[in-house]
C-alpha positions in Angstrom: 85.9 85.9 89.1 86.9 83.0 87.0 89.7 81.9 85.4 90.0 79.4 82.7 93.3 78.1 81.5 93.5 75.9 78.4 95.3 76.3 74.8 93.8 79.4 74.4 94.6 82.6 76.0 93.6 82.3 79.6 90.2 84.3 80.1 89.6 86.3 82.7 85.2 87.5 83.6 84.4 89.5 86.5 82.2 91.6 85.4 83.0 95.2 87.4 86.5 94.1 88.5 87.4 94.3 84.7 88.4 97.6 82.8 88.0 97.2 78.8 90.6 99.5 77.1 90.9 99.4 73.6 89.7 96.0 73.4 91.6 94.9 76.4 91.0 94.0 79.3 92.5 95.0 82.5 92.0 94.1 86.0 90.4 96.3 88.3 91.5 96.4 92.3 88.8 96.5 94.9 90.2 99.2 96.7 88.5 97.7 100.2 90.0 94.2 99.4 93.5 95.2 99.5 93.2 97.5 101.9 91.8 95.0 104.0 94.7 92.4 103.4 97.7 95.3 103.4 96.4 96.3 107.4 96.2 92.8 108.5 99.2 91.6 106.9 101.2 94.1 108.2 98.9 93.8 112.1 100.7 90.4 111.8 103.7 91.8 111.1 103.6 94.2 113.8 102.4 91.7 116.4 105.1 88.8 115.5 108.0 91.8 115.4 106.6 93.1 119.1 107.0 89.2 120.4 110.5 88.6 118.6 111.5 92.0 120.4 110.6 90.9 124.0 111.9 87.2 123.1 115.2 88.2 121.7 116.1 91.7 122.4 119.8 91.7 121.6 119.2 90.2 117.8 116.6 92.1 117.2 118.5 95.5 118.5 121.3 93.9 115.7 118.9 93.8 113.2 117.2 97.5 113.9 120.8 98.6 113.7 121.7 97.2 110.4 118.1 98.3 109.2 119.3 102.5 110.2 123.0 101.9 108.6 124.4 101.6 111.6 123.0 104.2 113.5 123.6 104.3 117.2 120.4 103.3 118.3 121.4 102.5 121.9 120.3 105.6 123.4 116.7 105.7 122.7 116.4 101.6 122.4 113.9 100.5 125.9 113.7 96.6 124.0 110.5 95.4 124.3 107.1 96.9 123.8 105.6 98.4 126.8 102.8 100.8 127.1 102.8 101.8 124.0 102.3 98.4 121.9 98.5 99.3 121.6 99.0 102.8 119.9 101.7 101.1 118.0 99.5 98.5 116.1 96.6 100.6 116.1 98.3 103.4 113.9 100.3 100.4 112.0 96.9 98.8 110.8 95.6 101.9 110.0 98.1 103.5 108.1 98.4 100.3 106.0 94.6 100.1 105.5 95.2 104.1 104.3 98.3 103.0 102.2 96.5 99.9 100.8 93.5 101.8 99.6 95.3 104.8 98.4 97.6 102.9 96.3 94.6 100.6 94.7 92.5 103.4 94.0 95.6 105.3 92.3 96.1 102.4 90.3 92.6 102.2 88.7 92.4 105.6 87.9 96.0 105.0 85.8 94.5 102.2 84.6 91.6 103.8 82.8 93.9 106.5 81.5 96.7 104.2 80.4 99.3 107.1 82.1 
């Protein structure tokens, strides 16, 4: 893909990434692309949260607490990630890959119907 930016409008070729629509043209996602970068981003995510956890426990239980509107989570908090930190990521990178591609594919098909 290239972009070229000058006085004119900027110009966008791609070839199959692009959609034309009544003389427009619209971007088209690659469904695997942001799949791809949603399940990483958010493996990252996962991983840095499960350190944070085990560094500082008491903030992050503050933080969990004012993400659940103050729900008492001291009876089912165990602080850091134990056994379970695996499953955790694994079913965190997937349902963001799932998430990711869903969404992308959903928005092409919207795209080419103008709904």
């Amino acid at each position: 893909m290239s972009f070229s930016f000058g006085r004119e409008t900027p110009h966008i070729s791609s070839g199959e990434n692009v959609i034309k629509k009544e003389g427009v043209r619209i971007m088209k996602i690659r469904e695997s692309v942001l799949a791809n970068s949603l399940a990483l981003t958010m493996g990252v995510v996962y991983f840095t949260c499960a350190i944070l956890i085990g560094i500082f426990p008491e903030v992050s239980k503050t933080v969990a607490i004012s993400w659940f509107h103050g729900m008492d989570l001291g009876k089912i908090w165990t602080g850091a990630a134990r056994g379970n930190f695996t499953l955790g990521l694994i079913t965190t990178v997937a349902g963001s890959w799932l998430v990711g591609y869903l969404f992308a594919f959903l928005y092409n098909k919207m795209n080419k119907t103008g709904r």
